[in-house]
N, C-alpha and C positions, 0 to 999 in steps of 0.2 A: 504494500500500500504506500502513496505517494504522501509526503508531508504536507504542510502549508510554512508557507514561506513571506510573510508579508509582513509591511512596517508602514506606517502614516505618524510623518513628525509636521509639526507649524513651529518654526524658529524664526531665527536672525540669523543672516549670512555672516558668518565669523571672519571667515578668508576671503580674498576678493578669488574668482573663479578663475582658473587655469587651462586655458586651453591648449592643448596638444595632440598628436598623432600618432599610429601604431603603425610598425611597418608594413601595414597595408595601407598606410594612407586615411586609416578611419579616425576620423576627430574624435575628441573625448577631453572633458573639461571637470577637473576637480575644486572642491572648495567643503567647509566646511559650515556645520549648522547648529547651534545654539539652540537648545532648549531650556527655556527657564521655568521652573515649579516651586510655587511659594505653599506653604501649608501652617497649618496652627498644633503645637503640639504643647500642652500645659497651658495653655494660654500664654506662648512662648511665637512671632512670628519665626517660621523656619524661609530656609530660599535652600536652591540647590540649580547647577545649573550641568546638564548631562552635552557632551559636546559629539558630534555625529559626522565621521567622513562621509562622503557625497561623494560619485562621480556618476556621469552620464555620458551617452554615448550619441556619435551621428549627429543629425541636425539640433536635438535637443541642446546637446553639448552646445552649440554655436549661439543658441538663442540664452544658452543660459551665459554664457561668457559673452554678450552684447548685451544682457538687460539686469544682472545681476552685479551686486558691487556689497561690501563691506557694510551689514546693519539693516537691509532690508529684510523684510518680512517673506517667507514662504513657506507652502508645503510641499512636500516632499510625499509621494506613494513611491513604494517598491520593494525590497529585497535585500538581504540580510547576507552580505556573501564575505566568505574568507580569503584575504588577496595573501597570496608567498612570494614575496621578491629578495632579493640577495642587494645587500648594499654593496657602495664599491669595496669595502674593505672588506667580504668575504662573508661576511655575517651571515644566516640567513636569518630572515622575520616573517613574524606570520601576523594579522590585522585583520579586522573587522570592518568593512564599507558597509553604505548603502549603494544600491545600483540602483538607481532612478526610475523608476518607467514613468511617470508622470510628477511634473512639476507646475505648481501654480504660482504666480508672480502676485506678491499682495503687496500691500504700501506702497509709495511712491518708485519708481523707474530710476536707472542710473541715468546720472547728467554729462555731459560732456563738460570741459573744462570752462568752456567758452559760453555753458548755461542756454547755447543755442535750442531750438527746437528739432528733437528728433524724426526720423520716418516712424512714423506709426506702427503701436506696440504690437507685438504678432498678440493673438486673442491669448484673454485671462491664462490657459492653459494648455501648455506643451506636452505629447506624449512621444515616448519614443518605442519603435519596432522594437519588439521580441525577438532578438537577435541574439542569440549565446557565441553564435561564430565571430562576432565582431570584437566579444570581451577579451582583451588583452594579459588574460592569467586564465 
């Protein structure tokens, strides 16, 4: 029998979003997400703030590294995957992402420096293909 595999966060974009490419040429943009949860415990106010790798893949990637920036608001739907890379110094590591399938853009749009007006926001929300062949681990 098949698991379930599913995450939904609403944060603050921690990192400003990174985009880059696999040696197939397929775009993919990291950045990280903020979650803040305040609670009452003894009649004590509590905070705690859980922080979330991100990355997404293809066009998605491209809209979220064009509209995303440092402290904006979004959500996040998708999947809970373990990435294994070897740093340069031989190491290996093993880490927790989320892989994106769907990103919603809430609060205000990044600005250009110039504070000009941009081309018009692609709609409220980005989904990206079900593509496991594209994932780069």
């Amino acid at each position: 029998m098949s698991g379930i595999n599913s995450i939904t966060i609403v944060g603050n974009v921690g990192s400003a979003p990174e985009l880059k490419y696999t040696k197939n040429n397929v775009p993919f943009c990291r950045f990280s997400v903020a979650v803040n949860e305040q609670w009452s415990k003894n009649g004590e106010k509590k905070e705690a703030t859980t922080w979330f790798p991100v990355v997404v893949f293809n066009g998605l990637s491209e809209a979220c590294a064009n509209w995303l920036d440092r402290g904006r608001l979004v959500g996040i739907v998708g999947r809970v995957r373990t990435r294994e890379y070897k740093s340069n110094d031989g190491t290996q590591h093993k880490d927790m992402q989320i892989v994106a399938e769907n990103v919603t853009f809430l609060g205000s749009a990044k600005r250009g420096e110039d504070d000009a007006p941009r081309p018009e926001q692609p709609g409220s929300t980005a989904t990206a293909a079900d593509d496991d062949d594209s994932v780069p681990f």
